[in-house]
N, C-alpha and C positions, 0 to 999 in steps of 0.2 A: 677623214679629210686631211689631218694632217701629215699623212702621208705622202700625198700626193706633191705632185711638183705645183709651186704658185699660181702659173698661170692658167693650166687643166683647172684648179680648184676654183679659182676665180670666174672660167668660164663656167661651171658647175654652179657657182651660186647666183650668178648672174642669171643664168639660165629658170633654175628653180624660184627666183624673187620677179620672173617675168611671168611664169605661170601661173605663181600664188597672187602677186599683183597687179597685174595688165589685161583683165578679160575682156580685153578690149580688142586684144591680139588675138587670132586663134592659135590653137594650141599647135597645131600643125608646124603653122609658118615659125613660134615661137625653137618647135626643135629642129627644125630645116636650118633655120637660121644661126642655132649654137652648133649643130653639126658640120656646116661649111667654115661656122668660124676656128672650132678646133683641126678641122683639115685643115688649115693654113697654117695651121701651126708644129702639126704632131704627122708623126704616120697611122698605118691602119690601127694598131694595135690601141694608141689612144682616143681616135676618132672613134671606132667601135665605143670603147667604155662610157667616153661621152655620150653614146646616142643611147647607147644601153639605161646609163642613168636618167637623161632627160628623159626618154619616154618612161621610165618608171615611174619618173616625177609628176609626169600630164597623166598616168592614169591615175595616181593615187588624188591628186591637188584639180584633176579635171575629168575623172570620170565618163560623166553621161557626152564632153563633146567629144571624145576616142572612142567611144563603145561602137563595135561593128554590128553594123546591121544584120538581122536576123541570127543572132545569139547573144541571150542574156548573161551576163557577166563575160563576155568576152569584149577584148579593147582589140583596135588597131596596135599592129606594128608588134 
């Protein structure tokens, strides 16, 4: 993380404290929403990584609401 440039890292942990804290939100909308927030700020290259990360984030911290249907251990996205 410290690599990265502030604001990506900040949308990154923002992102991951919304999915560890907020199951209130679905996990969906949660990376939907830090994905349009990093395209407004970055091009393809960091918007990819973003999405990359957060959905890594909802399968490991949200599991069972990403799992696709009709295959066991398989997530969405």
């Amino acid at each position: 993380m410290e690599r990265l440039e502030t604001l990506l890292a900040c949308i990154l942990r923002a992102g991951a404290h919304e999915l560890a804290d907020r199951p209130d939100v679905p996990a969906r909308v949660v990376i939907s929403e830090y994905v349009d927030l990093a395209d407004a700020f970055y091009g393809d290259k960091e918007t990819g990584f973003d999405q990359r990360c957060t959905r890594s984030s909802g399968r490991e911290l949200r599991p069972d609401e990403l799992a696709v249907p009709g295959g066991p251990g398989k997530t969405a996205g």
